[in-house]
N, C-alpha and C positions, 0 to 999 in steps of 0.2 A: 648571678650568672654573668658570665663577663660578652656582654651583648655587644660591649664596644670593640672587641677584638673579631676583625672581620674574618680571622683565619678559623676561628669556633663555628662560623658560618658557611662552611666549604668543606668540600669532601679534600682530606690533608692530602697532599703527596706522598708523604710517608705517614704511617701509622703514630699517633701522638702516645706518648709515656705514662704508662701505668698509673704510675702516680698523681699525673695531671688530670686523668681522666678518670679515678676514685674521688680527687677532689672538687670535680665540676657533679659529678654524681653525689657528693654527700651533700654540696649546697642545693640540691633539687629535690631530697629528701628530708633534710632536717629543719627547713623553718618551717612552721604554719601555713606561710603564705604561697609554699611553692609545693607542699605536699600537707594535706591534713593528715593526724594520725584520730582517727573515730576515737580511741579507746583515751586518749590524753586530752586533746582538744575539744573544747564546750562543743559540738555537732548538733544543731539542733535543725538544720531544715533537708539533710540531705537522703536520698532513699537508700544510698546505701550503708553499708557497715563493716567491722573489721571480719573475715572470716572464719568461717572456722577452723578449729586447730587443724583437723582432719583432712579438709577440703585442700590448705598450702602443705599438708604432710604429704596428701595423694597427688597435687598437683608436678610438686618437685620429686616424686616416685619416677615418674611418666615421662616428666616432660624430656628428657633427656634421650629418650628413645625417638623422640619428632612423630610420633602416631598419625595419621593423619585417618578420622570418621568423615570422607567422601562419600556424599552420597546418604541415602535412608535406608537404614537395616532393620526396616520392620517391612520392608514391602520387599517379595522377591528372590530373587539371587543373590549370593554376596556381592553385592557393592564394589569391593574390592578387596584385593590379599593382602597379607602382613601385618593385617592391623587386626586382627580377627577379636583378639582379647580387648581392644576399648572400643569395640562395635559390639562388643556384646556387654556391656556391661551399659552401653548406650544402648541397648535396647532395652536390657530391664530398667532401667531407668524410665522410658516413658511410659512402658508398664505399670509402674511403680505410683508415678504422678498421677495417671488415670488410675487408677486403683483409689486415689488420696482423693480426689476430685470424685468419685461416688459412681465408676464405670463399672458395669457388672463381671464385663468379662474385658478385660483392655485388650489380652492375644488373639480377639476371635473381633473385638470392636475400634480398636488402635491403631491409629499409622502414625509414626512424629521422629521428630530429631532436636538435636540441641543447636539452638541457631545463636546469635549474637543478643537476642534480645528483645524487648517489646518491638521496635521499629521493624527487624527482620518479619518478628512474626503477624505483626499487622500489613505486611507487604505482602505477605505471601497467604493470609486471609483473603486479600484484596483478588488476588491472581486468581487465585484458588476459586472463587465466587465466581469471578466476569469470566472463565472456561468455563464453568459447569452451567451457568444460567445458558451463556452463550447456546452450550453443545445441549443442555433440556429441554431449553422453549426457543421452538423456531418462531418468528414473526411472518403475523400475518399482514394482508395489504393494511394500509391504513394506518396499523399500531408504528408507534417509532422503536428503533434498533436500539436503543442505549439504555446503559445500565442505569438505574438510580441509586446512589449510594447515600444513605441516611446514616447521619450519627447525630450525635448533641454537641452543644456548643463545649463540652468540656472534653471532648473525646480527643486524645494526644493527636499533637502535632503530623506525625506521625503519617495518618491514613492523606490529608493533602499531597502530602509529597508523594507518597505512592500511588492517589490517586494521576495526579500529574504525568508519571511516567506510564502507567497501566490503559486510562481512557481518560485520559485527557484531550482538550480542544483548542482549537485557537478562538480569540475574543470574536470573533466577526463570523464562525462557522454555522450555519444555520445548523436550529435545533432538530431538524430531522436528519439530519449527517450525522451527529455527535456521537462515538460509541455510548458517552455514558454521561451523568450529569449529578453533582455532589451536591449534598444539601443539608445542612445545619439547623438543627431541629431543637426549639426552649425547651429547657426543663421546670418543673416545677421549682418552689421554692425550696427545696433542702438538695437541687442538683441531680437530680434523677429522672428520667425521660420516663413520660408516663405512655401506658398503651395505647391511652387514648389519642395521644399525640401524634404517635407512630402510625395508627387508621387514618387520622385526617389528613396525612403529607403522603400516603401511598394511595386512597382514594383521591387527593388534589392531582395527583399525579399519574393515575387510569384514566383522569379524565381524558388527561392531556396527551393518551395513548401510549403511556411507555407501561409494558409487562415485567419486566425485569428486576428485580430487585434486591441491594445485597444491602443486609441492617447491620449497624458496627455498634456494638453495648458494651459497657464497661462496666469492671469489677474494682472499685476502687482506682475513682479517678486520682489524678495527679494533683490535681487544685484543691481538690476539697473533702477525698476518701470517701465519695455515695457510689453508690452500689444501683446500678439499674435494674427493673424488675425479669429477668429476663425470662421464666415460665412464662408470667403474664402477656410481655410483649410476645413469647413465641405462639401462645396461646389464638392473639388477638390475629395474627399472622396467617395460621394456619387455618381459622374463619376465612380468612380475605384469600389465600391461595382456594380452597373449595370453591367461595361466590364469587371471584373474579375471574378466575382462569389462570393466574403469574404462576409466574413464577418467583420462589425466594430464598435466599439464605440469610443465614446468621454468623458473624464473626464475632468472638466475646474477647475482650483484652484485657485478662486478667493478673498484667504481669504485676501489679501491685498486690490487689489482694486475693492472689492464687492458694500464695503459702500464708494466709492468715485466715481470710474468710473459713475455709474447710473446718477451721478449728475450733473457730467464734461461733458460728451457726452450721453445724452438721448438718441440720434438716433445707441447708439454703441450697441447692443444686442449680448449675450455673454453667455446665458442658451441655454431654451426650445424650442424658435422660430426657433434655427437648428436642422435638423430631426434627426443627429447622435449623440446628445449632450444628455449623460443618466444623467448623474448626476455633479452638483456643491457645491464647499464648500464655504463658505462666514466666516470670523471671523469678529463676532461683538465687539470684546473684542482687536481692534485695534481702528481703527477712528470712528466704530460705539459707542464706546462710553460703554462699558458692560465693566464691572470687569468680572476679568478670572472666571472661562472658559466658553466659550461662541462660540463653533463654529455652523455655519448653513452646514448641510449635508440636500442637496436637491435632488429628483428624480425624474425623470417622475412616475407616480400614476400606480400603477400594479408591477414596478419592484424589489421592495421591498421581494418580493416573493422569487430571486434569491441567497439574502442573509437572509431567515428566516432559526431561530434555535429553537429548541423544547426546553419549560420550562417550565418543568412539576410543580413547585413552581408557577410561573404567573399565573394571572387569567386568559391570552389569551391561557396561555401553551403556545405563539410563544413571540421571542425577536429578530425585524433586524436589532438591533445596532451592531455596534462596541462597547461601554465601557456597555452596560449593566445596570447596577445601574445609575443613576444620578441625579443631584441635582436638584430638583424639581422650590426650590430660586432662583439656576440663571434662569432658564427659563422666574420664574413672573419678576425678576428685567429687564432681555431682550425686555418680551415685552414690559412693562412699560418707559424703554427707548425710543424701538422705537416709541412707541405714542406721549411716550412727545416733539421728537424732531418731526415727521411727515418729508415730502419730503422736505418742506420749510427749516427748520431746518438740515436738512442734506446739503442741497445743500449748506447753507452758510457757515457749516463745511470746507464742500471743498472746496470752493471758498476762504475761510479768507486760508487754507492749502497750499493754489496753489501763491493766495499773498506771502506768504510769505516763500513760496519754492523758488519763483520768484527773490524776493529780494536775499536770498542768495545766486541764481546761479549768479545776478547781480553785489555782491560784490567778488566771486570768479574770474568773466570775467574779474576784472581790474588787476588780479594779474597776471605779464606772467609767460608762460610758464604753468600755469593750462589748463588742459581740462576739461569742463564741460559735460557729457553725457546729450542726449535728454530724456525726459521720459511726460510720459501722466498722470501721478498720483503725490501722494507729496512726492515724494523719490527722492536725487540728489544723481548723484555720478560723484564725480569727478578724476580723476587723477591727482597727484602732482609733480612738478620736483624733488622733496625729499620728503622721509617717514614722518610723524609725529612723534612726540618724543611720545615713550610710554606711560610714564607720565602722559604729556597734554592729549594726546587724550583718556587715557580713563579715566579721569576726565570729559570726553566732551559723554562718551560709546560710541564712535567711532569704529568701528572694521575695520580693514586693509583687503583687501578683494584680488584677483587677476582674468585677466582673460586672456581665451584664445584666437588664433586665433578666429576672425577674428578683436575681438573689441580692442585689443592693436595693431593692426596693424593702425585701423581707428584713436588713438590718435597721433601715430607717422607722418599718413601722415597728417595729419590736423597740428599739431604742430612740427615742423621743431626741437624743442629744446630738445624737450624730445625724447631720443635714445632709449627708453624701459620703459616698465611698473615698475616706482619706486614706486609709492606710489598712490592706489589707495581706497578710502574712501566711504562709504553709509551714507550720511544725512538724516535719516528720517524728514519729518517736518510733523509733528501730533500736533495736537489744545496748546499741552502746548508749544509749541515753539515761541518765539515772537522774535521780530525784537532786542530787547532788549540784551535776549543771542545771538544773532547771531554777535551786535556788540561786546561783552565781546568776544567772540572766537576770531575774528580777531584782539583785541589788543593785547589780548595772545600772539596769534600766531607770527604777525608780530613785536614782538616786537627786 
């Protein structure tokens, strides 16, 4: 790119030439380094993938019309006019999701929209919780006014930053001012928050008089692809609201394994079917196969309400999104996706994912001194007795990762060789990965 020409950096006076500006466009597409292509380039650490044929056929259908799905058309009055056909096709769409996710009736139990992605929909989990606990359970004298927000240490980046803008504090604010107060909760050894965990930090934290509480559990972490128990923790939960008096919710972040989990373990139920579980996110624009952005923010039907804002520009005048405007295109290309591939079609997604996650945890077990981590979806991660060379690995977009107690403990006593966490890696394996790149990685490597 020509970085030294200060004029590429400025809005031109006049419009630059066609042709000068197909060829600063084709050097931003065609190397490696400045555009990956999934389906040509070795890919091995990144979540997403090339999409479907369908998804960029239904995408560039639409987009030329400028759609714009303002607003949520599952709650209401129309939202707004003119867009009526990718509002409605966004509607059966999170019908559709719930339906996949194991909701019995999604038109009568369903409120959602297509947002940007896990980050939207873990904000708008967040929002969603601290109105509702806020407007359920009034404080009495004595108890403190702020939320507690519980997640685990692998739980995306994500929920800080929203907590930050939502209830957040300054360093010096005494804790009974605070709206709310966040807290990073161990997992066991294979990365998964046990219930038990989850009673001891909500009971450490009745004591200390706060009622309020919103639990953030994942479905397929980022780091390491475990799966929290979430029946159980809703379970443990739903004890503790009866003998304490709180109040709680539940936000699940399942934009990883949304569209895999369903498929892998049917009987594993991970929304609605738990009474404290208010809302989920799902990214389709990972293994479901959607070009960005494509995330699913799902709710229980009614609580929508908690987060509406007045838009006096809308034809509802109400909007309870997080981003507000959005693309009318991805929504038709989403559904259109999910149609074309149906259950069938998905499960074999994940089933050919899980092969071939398989295989390469297979050809890591022969190397010693590797640790391989367990995981329920198509993410491996391993630990190595040495780092990767820079270079290599991100030629491979591998990203070097680290963790805490308790899960480099678990590698050290399982593997006698390795003295400490040297060098620890996330594999994603998503549809473009084949057996193929996985052999070219290992001759690299070992060579």
């Amino acid at each position: 790119m020509k970085g030294n020409d200060d004029w590429w950096w400025r809005m031109p006076q006049q419009g630059v030439l066609q042709h000068e500006i197909d060829a600063e466009l084709k050097e931003a597409l065609e190397s490696p380094e400045n555009c990956i292509d999934y389906e040509k380039n070795p890919v091995l650490g990144f979540p997403g993938t090339t999409p479907s044929e369908i998804a960029l056929r239904t995408h560039q259908l639409f987009a030329p019309r400028q759609p714009n799905n303002i607003g949520c058309h599952t709650v209401g009055k129309k939202a707004e006019v003119g867009f009526e056909g990718t509002q409605e096709l966004e509607r059966r769409l999170i019908y559709a999701v719930a339906d996949m996710i194991g909701v019995t009736d999604p038109k009568q139990e369903v409120d959602g929209y297509v947002c940007n992605g896990g980050t939207d929909g873990n904000y708008h989990g967040l929002w969603l919780a601290r109105n509702k606990l806020w407007a359920e359970r009034k404080i009495k004298p004595g108890e403190k006014r702020g939320v507690v927000v519980l997640h685990s240490h692998l739980f995306h980046y994500s929920l800080p930053k929203a907590f930050d803008r939502l209830l957040g504090y300054e360093p010096d604010e005494p804790e009974e001012n605070r709206r709310g107060d966040i807290v990073e909760l161990p997992t066991n050894d294979v990365g998964e928050l046990t219930p038990e965990t989850v009673e001891e930090y909500v009971l450490e934290y009745w004591r200390r008089g706060y009622r309020r509480f919103a639990v953030f559990l994942t479905v397929g972490t980022t780091n390491l692809g475990s799966v929290d128990p979430v029946g159980e923790v809703n379970d443990v939960l739903e004890h503790l609201v009866t003998k304490l008096g709180i109040a709680v919710t539940i936000h699940v972040d399942a934009a990883f394994g949304g569209f895999v989990l369903p498929f892998l373990e049917p009987d594993f139920h991970f929304a609605f079917r738990h009474s404290l579980v208010a809302s989920v996110v799902l990214d389709a624009h990972k293994t479901g196969g959607m070009l960005y952005s494509a995330g699913l923010f799902l709710c229980r039907k009614g609580l929508l309400k908690y987060t509406q804002t007045h838009a006096p520009y809308v034809n509802s005048h109400a909007d309870h999104t997080v981003p507000g405007s959005r693309s009318g295109a991805a929504a038709a290309a989403c559904w259109a996706t999910v149609m074309h591939h149906g259950r069938e079609g998905y499960a074999r997604i994940a089933a050919e994912c899980m092969k071939t996650r398989e295989y390469l945890a297979s050809r890591f077990r022969e190397v010693p001194g590797v640790f391989v981590f367990p995981a329920r979806v198509n993410i491996l991660t391993v630990c190595l007795p040495e780092p990767l060379d820079e270079d290599f690995r991100e030629s491979y977009c591998i990203v070097p990762d680290t963790f805490p107690e308790p899960l480099s403990s678990r590698v050290r006593d399982d593997n006698k060789r390795i003295k400490r966490t040297q060098g620890v890696y996330r594999f994603t394996v998503m549809p473009h990965v084949t057996e193929e790149k996985i052999k070219q990685f290992f001759r690299e490597w070992q060579r």
